[in-house]
C-alpha positions in Angstrom: -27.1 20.9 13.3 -29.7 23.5 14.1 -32.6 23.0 15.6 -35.2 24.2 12.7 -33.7 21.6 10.7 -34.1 18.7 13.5 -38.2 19.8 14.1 -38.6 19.9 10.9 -36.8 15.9 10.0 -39.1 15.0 12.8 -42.3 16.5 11.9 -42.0 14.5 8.1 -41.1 11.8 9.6 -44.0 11.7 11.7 -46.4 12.8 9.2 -45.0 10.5 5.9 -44.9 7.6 7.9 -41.1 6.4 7.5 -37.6 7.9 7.5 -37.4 7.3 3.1 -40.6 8.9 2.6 -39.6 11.6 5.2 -36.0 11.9 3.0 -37.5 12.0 -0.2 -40.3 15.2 1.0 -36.9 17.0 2.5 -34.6 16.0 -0.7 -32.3 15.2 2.0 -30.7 11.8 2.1 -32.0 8.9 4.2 -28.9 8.9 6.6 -29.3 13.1 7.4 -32.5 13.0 8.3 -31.9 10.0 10.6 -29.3 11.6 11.9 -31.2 14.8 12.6 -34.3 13.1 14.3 -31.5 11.0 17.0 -29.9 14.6 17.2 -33.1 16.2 18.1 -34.1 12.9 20.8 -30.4 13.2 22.2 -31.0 16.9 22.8 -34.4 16.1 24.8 -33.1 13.6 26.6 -36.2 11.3 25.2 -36.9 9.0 22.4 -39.4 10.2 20.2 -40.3 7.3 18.0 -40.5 3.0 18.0 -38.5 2.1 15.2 -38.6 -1.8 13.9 -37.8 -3.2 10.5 -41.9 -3.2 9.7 -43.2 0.1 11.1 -42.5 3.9 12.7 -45.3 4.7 15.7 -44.6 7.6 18.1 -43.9 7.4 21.4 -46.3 9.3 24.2 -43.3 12.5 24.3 -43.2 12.0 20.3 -47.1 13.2 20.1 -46.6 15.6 22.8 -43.8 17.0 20.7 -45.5 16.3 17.5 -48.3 18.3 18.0 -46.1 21.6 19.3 -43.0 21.4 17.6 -45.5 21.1 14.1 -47.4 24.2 15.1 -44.0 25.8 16.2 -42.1 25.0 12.6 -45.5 26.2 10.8 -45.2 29.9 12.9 -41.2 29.8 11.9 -42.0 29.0 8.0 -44.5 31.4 8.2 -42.3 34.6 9.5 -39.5 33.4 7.3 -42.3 33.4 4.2 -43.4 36.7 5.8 -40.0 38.6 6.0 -38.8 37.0 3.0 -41.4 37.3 0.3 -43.3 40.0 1.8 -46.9 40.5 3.5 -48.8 39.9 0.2 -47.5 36.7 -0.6 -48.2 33.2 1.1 -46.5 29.6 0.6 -46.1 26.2 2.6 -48.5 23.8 4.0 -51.8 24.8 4.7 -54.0 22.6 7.2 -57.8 22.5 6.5 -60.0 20.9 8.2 -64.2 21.1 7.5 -67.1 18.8 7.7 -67.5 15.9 5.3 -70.9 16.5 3.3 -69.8 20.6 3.4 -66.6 20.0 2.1 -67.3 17.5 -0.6 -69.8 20.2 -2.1 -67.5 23.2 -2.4 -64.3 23.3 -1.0 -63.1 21.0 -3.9 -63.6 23.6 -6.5 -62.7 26.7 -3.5 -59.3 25.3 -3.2 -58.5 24.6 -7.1 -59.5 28.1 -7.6 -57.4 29.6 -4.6 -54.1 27.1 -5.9 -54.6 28.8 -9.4 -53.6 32.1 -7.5 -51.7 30.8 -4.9 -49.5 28.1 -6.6 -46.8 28.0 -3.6 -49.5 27.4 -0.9 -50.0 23.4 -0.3 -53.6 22.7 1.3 -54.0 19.1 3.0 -58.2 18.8 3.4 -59.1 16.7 5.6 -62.7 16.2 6.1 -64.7 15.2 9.5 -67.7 15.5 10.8 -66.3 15.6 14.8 -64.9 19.3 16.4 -61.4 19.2 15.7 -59.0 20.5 18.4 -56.9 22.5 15.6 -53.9 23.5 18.1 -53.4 19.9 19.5 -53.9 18.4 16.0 -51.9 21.0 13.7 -54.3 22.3 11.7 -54.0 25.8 10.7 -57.9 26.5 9.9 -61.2 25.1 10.4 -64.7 25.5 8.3 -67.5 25.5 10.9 -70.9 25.0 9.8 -72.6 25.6 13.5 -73.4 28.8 15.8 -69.7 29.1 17.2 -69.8 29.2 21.0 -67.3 31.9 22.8 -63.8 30.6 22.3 -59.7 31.4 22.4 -60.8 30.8 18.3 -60.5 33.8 15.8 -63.9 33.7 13.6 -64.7 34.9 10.0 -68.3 34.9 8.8 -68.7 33.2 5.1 -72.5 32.5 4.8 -75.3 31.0 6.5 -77.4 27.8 6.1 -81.0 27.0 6.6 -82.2 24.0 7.7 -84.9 22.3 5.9 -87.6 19.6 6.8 -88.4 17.2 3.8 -89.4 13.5 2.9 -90.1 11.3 0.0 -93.6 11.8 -1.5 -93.9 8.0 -1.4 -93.3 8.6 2.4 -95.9 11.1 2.4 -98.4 9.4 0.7 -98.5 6.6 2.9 -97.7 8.5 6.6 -100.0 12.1 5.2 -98.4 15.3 5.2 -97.9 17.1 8.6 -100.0 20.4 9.1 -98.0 21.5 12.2 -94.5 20.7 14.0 -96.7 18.9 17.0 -97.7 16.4 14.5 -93.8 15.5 14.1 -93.4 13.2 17.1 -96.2 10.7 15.1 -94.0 10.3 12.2 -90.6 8.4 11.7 -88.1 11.3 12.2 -84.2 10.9 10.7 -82.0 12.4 13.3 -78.3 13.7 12.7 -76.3 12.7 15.7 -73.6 15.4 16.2 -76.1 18.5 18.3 -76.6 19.4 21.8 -80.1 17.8 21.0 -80.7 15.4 18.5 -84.2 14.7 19.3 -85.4 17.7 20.2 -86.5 19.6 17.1 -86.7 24.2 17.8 -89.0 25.6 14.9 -90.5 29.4 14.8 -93.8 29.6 13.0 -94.7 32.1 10.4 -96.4 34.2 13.1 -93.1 34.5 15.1 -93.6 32.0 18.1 -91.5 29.5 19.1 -92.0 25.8 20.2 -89.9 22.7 20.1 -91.5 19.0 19.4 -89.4 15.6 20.5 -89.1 13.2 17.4 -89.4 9.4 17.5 -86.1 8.2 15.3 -85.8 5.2 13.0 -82.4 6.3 12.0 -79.8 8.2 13.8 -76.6 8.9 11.8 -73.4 11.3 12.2 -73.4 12.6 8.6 -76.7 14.6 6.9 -75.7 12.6 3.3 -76.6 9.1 4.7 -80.1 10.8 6.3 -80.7 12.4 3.0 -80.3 9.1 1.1 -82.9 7.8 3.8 -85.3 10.0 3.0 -85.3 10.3 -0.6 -86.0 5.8 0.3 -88.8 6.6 1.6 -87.8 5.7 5.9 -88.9 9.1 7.5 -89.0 13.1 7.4 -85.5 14.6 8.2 -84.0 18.2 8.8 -80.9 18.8 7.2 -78.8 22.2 5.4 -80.3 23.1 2.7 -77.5 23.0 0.5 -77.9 18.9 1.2 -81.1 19.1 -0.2 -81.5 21.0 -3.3 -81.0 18.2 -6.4 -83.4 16.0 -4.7 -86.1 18.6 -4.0 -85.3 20.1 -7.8 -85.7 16.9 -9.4 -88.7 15.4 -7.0 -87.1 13.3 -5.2 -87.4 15.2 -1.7 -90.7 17.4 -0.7 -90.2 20.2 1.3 -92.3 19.4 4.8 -94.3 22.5 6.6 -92.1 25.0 4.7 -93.5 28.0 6.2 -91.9 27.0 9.6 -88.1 27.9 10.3 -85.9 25.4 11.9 -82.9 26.4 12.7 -80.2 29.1 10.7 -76.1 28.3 11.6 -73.4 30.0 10.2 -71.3 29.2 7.9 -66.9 30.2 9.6 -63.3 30.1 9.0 -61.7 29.9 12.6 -58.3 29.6 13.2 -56.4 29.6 16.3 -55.5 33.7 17.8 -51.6 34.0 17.3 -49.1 37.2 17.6 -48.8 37.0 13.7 -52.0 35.7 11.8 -50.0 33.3 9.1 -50.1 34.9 5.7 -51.4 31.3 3.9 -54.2 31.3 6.5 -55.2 35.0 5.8 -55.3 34.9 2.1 -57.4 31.5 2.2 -59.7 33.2 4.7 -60.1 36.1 2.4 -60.4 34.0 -1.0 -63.4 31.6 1.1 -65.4 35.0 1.8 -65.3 35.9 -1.6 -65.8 32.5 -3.2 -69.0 32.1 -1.4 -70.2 35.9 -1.9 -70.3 35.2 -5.4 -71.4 31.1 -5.7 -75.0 31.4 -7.2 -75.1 27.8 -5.4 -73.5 29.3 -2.2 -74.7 27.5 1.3 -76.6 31.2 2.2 -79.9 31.7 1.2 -79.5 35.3 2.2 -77.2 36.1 -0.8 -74.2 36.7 1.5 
């Protein structure tokens, strides 16, 4: 037995959850690929997996291994796509990973337009609002909404987003409308969790200077829909994307609070880990995202990128 075939028994095992499931995804019987995973622990010298009558759970060398012997069969599938079908094609599984309220907005209808013309390519989404360690966890490619610090990370530019303030007009009627960020720390602020600062608020005014103003929070949350929500109920002023905001300040719901003052601008990224070969799945989604969000008249960017 060769030891492609025994990675590759483990990694579905690992990933579907049982040795059927695992047999089914391989169109391999139940017996070969069980054969192939004690083949491949017999080799190491270590078992990789508990197995009971109930469940499958990885031991501490099967995670270990799991996380490099995935990331090795995904370089080996992607020379053999390379070689075999030629630069300009792309096929197999293709990792995503990308923040919750981002993703939910538009990488639904970005990945049912990239599957229409790349029908061999399989993307698993997952969505999550933590940083993601893509080479320890397998993914092939992240979406980055954030001003990307210096990394071993290979970055492509997609579009920017502008933060806005806003609040309910109930809210406003009752607390008055702020006339300058200083005023900020007497209101009831709605902070997103997951920044160097949460608190701390950075603004430049419309004559260029710069200030910052600490907010008083009566909610703190990890995800800019559940703050959004808040505010359109009337709890507080919040900053959050812009794209997050544009039904509720179209329809009323939201008003836009000292909009002449800028907040903060991040950008918008692919990043994918640097390899000798950039995989030909993860190139061709890269490219498809840049153009998707050129040409989205609701695109994240206000600056028409």
């Amino acid at each position: 037995m060769d030891r492609f075939s025994e990675i590759r028994a483990f990694v579905t095992v690992a990933e579907q959850g049982s040795f059927a499931a695992a047999a089914d995804r391989l169109d391999l019987s139940r017996a070969m690929v069980t054969k192939l995973v004690s083949a491949l622990e017999a080799r190491l010298g270590v078992r990789l997996m508990h197995r009971t009558t109930r469940r499958l759970s990885l031991t501490e060398a099967g995670e270990t291994y799991l996380a490099q012997g995935g990331a090795l069969l995904a370089e080996l599938e992607d020379l053999d796509a390379l070689l075999s079908q030629g630069a300009s094609k792309a096929s197999g599984r293709l990792r995503v990973t990308a923040p919750v309220s981002f993703g939910m907005r538009f990488l639904g209808r970005a990945v049912a337009g990239f599957q229409r013309e790349h029908p061999q390519v399989e993307v698993e989404l997952s969505l999550n609002d933590r940083k993601v360690d893509l080479v320890e966890e397998g993914f092939d490619l992240a979406i980055r909404v954030s001003n990307l610090a210096d990394s071993s990370l290979i970055a492509r530019h997609l579009a920017k987003v502008r933060d806005r303030l806003c609040a309910s007009p109930d809210y406003l009627l009752r607390q008055g409308m702020p006339q300058h960020p200083d005023e900020l720390a007497q209101h009831d602020c709605l902070i997103y969790t997951l920044t160097s600062q949460p608190g701390v608020w950075e603004y430049q005014g419309p004559d260029d200077s710069t200030g910052r103003v600490r907010v008083k929070s009566s909610l703190r949350a990890n995800n800019g829909d559940i703050l959004t929500d808040a505010a359109i109920h009337g709890m507080g002023i919040t900053r959050q994307p812009e794209f997050l905001l544009q039904q509720a300040l179209a329809d009323g719901r939201l008003q836009l609070v000292l909009p002449d003052y800028h907040w903060s601008c991040l950008d918008v990224s692919a990043v994918y880990p640097v390899r000798r070969h950039v995989p030909g799945k993860v190139r061709v989604f890269v490219d498809y995202l840049a153009d998707f969000f050129g040409k989205q008249k609701n695109s994240p960017s206000y600056d028409g990128l």
